[in-house]
mmCIF file of the C-alpha atoms, coordinates in Angstrom:
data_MODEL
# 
_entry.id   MODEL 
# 
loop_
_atom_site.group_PDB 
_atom_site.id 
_atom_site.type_symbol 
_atom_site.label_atom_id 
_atom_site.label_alt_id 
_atom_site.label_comp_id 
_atom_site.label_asym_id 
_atom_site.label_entity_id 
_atom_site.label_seq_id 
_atom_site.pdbx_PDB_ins_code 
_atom_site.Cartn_x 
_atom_site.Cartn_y 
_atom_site.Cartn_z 
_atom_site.occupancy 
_atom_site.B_iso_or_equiv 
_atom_site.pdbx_formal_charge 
_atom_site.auth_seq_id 
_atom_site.auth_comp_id 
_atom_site.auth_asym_id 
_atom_site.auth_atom_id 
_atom_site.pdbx_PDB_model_num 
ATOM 1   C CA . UNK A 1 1   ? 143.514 157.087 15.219  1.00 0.00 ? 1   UNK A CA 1 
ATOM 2   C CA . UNK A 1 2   ? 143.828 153.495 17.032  1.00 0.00 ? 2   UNK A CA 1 
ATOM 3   C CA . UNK A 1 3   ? 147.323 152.143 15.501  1.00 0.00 ? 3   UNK A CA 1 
ATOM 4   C CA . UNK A 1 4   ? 147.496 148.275 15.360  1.00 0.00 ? 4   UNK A CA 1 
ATOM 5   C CA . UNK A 1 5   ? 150.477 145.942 15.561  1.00 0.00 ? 5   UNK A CA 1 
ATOM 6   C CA . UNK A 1 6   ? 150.921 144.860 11.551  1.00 0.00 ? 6   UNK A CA 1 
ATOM 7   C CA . UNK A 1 7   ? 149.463 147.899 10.186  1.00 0.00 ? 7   UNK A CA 1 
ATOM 8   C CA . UNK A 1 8   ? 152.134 149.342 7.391   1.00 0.00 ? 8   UNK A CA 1 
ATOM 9   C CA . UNK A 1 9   ? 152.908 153.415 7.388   1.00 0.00 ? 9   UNK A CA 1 
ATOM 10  C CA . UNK A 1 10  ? 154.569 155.526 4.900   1.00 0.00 ? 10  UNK A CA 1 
ATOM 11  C CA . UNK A 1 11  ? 156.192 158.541 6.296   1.00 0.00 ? 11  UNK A CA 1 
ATOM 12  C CA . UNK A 1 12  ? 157.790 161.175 3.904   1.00 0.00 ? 12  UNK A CA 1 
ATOM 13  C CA . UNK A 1 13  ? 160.630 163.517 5.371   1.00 0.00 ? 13  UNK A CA 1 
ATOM 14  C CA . UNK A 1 14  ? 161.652 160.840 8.068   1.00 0.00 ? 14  UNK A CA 1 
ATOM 15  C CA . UNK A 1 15  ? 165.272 161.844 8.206   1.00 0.00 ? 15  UNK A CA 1 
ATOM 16  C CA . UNK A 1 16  ? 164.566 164.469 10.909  1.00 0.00 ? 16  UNK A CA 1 
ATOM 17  C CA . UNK A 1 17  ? 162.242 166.550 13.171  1.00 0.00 ? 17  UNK A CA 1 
ATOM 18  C CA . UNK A 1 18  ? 158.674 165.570 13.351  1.00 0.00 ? 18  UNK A CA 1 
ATOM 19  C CA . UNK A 1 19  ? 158.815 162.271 10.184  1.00 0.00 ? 19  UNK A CA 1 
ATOM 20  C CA . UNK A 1 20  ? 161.380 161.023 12.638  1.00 0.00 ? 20  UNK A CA 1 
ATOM 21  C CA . UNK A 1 21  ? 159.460 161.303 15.443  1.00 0.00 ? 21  UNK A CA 1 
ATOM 22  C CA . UNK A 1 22  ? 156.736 160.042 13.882  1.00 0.00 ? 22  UNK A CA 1 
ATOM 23  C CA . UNK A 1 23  ? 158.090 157.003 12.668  1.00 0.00 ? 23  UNK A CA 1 
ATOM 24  C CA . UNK A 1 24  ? 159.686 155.987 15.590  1.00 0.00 ? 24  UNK A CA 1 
ATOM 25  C CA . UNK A 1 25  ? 155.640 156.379 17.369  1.00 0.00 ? 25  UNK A CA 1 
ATOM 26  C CA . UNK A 1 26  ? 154.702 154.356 14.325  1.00 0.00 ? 26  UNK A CA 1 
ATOM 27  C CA . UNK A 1 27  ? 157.273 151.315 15.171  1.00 0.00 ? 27  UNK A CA 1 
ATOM 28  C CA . UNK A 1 28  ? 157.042 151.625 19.266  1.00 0.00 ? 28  UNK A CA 1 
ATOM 29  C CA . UNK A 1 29  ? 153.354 150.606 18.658  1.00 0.00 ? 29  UNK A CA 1 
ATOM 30  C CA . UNK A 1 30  ? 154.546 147.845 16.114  1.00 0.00 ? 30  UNK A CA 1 
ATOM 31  C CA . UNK A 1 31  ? 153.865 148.806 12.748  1.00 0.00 ? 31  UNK A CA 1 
ATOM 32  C CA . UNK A 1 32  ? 155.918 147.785 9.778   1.00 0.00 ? 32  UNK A CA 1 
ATOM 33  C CA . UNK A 1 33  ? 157.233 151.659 8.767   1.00 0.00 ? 33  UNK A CA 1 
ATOM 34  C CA . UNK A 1 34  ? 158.581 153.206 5.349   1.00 0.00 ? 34  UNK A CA 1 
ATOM 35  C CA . UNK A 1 35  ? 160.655 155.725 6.123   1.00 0.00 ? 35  UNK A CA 1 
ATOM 36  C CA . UNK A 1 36  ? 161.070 158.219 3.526   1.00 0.00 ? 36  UNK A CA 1 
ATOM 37  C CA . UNK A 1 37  ? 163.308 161.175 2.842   1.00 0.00 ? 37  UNK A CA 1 
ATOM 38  C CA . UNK A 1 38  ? 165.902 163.130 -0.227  1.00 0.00 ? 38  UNK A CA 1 
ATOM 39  C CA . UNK A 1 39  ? 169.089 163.092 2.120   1.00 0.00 ? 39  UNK A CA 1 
ATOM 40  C CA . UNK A 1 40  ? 170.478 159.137 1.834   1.00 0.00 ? 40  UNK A CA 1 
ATOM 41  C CA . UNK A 1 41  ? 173.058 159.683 4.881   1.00 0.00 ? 41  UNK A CA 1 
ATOM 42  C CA . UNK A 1 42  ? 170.349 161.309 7.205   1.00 0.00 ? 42  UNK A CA 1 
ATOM 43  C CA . UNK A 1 43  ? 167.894 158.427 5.595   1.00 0.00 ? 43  UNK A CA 1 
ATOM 44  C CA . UNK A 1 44  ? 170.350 155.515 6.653   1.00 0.00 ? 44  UNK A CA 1 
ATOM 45  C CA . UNK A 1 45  ? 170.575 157.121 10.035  1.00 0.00 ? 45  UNK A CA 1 
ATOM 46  C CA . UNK A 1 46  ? 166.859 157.479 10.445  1.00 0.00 ? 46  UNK A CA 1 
ATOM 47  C CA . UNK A 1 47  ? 166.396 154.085 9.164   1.00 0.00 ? 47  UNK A CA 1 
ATOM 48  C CA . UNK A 1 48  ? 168.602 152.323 12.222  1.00 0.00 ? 48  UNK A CA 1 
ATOM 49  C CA . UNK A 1 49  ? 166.996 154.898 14.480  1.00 0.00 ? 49  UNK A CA 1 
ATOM 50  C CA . UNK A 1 50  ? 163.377 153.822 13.733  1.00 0.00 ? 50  UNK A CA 1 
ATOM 51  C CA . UNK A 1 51  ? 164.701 150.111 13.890  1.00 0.00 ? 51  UNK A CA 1 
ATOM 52  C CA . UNK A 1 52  ? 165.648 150.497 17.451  1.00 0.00 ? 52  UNK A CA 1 
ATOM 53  C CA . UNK A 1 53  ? 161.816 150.843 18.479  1.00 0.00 ? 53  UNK A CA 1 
ATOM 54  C CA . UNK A 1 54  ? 160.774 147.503 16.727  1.00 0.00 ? 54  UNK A CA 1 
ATOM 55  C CA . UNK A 1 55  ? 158.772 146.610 13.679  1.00 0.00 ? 55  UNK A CA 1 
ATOM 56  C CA . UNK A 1 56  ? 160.137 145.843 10.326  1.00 0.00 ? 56  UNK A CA 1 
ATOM 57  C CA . UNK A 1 57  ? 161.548 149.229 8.638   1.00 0.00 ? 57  UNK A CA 1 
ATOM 58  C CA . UNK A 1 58  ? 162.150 150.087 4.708   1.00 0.00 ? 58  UNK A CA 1 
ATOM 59  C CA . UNK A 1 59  ? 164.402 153.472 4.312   1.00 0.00 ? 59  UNK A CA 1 
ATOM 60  C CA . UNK A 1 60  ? 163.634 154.440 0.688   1.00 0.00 ? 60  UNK A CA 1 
ATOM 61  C CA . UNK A 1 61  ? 165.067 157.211 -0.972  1.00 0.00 ? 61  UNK A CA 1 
ATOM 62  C CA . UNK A 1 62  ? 162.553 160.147 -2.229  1.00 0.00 ? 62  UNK A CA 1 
ATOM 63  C CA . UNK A 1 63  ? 162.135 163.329 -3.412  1.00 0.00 ? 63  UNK A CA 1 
ATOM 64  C CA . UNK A 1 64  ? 158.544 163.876 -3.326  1.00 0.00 ? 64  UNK A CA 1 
ATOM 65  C CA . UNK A 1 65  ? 158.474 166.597 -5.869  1.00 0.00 ? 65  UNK A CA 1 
ATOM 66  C CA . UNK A 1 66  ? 159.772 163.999 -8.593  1.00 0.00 ? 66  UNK A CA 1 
ATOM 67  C CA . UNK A 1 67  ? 156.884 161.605 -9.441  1.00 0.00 ? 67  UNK A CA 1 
ATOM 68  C CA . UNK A 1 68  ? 159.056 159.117 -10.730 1.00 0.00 ? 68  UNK A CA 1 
ATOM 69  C CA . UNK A 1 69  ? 160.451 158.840 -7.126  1.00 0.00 ? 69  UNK A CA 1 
ATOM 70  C CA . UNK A 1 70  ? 157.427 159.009 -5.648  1.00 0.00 ? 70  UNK A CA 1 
ATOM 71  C CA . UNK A 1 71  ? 156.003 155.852 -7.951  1.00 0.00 ? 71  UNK A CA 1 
ATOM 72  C CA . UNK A 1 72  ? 158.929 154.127 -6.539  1.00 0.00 ? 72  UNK A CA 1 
ATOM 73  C CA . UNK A 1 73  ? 158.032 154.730 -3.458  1.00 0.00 ? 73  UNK A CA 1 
ATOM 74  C CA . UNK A 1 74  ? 154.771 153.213 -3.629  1.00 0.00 ? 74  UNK A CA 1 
ATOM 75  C CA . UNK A 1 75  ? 156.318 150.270 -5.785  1.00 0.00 ? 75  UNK A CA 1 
ATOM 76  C CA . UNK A 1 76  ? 158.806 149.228 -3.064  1.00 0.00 ? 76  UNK A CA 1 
ATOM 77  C CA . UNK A 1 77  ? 156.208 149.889 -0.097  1.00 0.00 ? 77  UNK A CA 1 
ATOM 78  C CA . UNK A 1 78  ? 154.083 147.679 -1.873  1.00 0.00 ? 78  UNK A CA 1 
ATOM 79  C CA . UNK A 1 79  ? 156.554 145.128 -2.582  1.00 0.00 ? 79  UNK A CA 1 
ATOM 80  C CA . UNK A 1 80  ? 157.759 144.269 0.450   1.00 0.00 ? 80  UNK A CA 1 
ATOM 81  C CA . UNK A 1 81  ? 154.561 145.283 2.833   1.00 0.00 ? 81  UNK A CA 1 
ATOM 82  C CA . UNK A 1 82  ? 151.463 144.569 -0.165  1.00 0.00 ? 82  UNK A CA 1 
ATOM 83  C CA . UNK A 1 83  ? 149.619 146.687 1.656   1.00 0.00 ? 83  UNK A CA 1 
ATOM 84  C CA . UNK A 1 84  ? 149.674 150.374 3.061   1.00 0.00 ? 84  UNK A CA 1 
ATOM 85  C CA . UNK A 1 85  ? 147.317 151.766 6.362   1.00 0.00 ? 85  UNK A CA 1 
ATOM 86  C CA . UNK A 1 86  ? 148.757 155.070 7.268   1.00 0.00 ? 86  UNK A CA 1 
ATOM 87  C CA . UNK A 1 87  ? 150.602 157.446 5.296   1.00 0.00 ? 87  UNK A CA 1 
ATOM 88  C CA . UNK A 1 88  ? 151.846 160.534 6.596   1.00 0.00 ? 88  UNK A CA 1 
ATOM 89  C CA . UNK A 1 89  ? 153.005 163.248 3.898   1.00 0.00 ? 89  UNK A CA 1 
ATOM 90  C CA . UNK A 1 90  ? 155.212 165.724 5.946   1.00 0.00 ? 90  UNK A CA 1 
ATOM 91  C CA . UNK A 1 91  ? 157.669 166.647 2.935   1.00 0.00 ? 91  UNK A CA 1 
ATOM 92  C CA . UNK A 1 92  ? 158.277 169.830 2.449   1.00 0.00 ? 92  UNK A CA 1 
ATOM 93  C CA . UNK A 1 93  ? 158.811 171.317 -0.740  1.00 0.00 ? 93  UNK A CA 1 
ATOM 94  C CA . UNK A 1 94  ? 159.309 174.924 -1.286  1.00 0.00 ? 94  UNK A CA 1 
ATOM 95  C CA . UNK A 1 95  ? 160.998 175.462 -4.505  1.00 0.00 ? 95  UNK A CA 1 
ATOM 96  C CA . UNK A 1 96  ? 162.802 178.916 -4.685  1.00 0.00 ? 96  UNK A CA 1 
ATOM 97  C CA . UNK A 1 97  ? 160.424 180.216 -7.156  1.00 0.00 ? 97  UNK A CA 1 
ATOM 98  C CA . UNK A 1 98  ? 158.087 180.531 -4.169  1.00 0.00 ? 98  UNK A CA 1 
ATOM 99  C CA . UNK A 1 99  ? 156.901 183.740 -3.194  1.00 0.00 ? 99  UNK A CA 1 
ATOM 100 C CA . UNK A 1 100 ? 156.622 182.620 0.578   1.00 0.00 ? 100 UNK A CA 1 
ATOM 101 C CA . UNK A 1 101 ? 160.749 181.004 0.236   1.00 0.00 ? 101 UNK A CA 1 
ATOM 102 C CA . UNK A 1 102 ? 162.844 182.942 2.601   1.00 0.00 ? 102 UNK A CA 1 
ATOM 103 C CA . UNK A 1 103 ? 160.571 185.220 3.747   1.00 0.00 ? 103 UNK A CA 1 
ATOM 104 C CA . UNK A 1 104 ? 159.675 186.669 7.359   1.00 0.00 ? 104 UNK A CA 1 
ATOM 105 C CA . UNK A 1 105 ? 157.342 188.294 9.542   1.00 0.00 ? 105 UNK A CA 1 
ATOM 106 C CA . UNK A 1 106 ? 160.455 190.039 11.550  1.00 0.00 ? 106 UNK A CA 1 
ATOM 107 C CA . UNK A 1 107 ? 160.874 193.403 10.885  1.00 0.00 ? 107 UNK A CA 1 
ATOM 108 C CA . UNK A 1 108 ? 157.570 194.111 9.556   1.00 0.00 ? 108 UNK A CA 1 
ATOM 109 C CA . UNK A 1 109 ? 155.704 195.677 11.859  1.00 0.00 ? 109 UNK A CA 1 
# 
């Protein structure tokens, strides 16, 4: 994927691990960047962090297993971008109810 100076990306779970690190790729190469995550302190944080590479950032605050939030999301991205090139979706949501929550391969064999 070529990424172009201008080009606006929306990347869910920035806060930490690999959204952060993809966000701050997406601004070192100069695109505007929504960054994207439940946790508003970690979110602030990220925010400034992805700022520091360049390129015009938006934290917003989402929980993408609430679609109101995520209709925000888009709202706001649009708003202040009109337009969106990339989006990353690297949320994770594993509600407790999962079978595959909490478990592990240790111990089984």
């Amino acid at each position: 994927m070529e990424l172009l100076s201008g080009q606006v990306t929306v990347v869910t779970g920035a806060a930490s691990g690999i959204g952060l690190a993809l966000a701050e790729r997406f601004a070192s190469a100069g695109l505007s960047v929504v960054v994207a995550d439940v946790q508003d302190d970690a979110l602030a944080a990220a925010r400034d962090q992805v700022a520091a590479h360049g390129g015009d950032v938006l934290a917003v605050r989402c929980d993408v297993s609430d679609e109101t939030d995520v209709e925000a999301l888009v709202e706001s991205t649009l708003a202040r971008f009109g337009a969106v090139h990339i989006v990353c979706n690297n949320a994770g949501v594993a509600p407790r109810s999962d079978p595959w929550f909490g478990r592990s391969r240790r111990g089984s064999g």
